[in-house]
N, C-alpha and C positions, 0 to 999 in steps of 0.2 A: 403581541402576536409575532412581531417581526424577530423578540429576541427567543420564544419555542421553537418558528423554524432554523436558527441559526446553532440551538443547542443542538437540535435532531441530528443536521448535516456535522456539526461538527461529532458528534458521539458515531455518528456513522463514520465520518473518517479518519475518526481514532480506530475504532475495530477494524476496519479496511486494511491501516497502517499496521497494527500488529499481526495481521494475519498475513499479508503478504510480505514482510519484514522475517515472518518464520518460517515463510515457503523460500525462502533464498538460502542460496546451499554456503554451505560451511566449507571447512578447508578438506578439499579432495571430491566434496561430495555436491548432489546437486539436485534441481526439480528434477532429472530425470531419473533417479533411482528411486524418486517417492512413485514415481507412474510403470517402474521396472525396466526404464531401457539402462541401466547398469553398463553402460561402457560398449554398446550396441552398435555405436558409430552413426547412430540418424542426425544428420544435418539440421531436425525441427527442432532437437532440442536448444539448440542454440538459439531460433527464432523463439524458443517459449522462453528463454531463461532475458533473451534482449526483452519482449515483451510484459513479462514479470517486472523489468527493469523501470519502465514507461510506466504503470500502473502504479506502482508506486509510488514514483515521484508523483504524480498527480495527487495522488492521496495524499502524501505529506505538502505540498502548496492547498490544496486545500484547507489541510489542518490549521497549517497557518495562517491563511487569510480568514480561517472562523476564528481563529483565536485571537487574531488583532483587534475583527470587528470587533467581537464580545465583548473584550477588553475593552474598546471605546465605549459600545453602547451601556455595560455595565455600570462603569466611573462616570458617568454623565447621566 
């Protein structure tokens, strides 16, 4: 039982990982031209793109602490 809900979370924060991994902006560009503020000068975007930043990394320690378990509960 223990190793179903450990797949679920970790599949879930695989998808998490790449979907927020492609919302991060590339070179020049950014979350804020996906929502149209294009060079608009609003001071949120910065607070979405730090927040974007946070959401992630959570996602990705996640992934990895599912993937250790797994790995343990797996091999044993």
């Amino acid at each position: 039982m223990i190793n179903i809900l450990l797949i679920a979370v970790h599949v879930v924060a695989s998808l998490m990982l790449v979907l927020f991994i492609l919302l991060h902006s590339g070179r020049g560009t950014g979350l804020s031209d996906v929502f149209g503020g294009g060079g608009g000068g609003l001071g949120a975007t910065g607070a979405i793109e730090k927040n974007l930043d946070r959401i992630t990394i959570a996602a990705a320690i996640i992934y990895g602490i599912t993937t250790i378990l797994l790995g343990l509960r797996l091999s044993s």
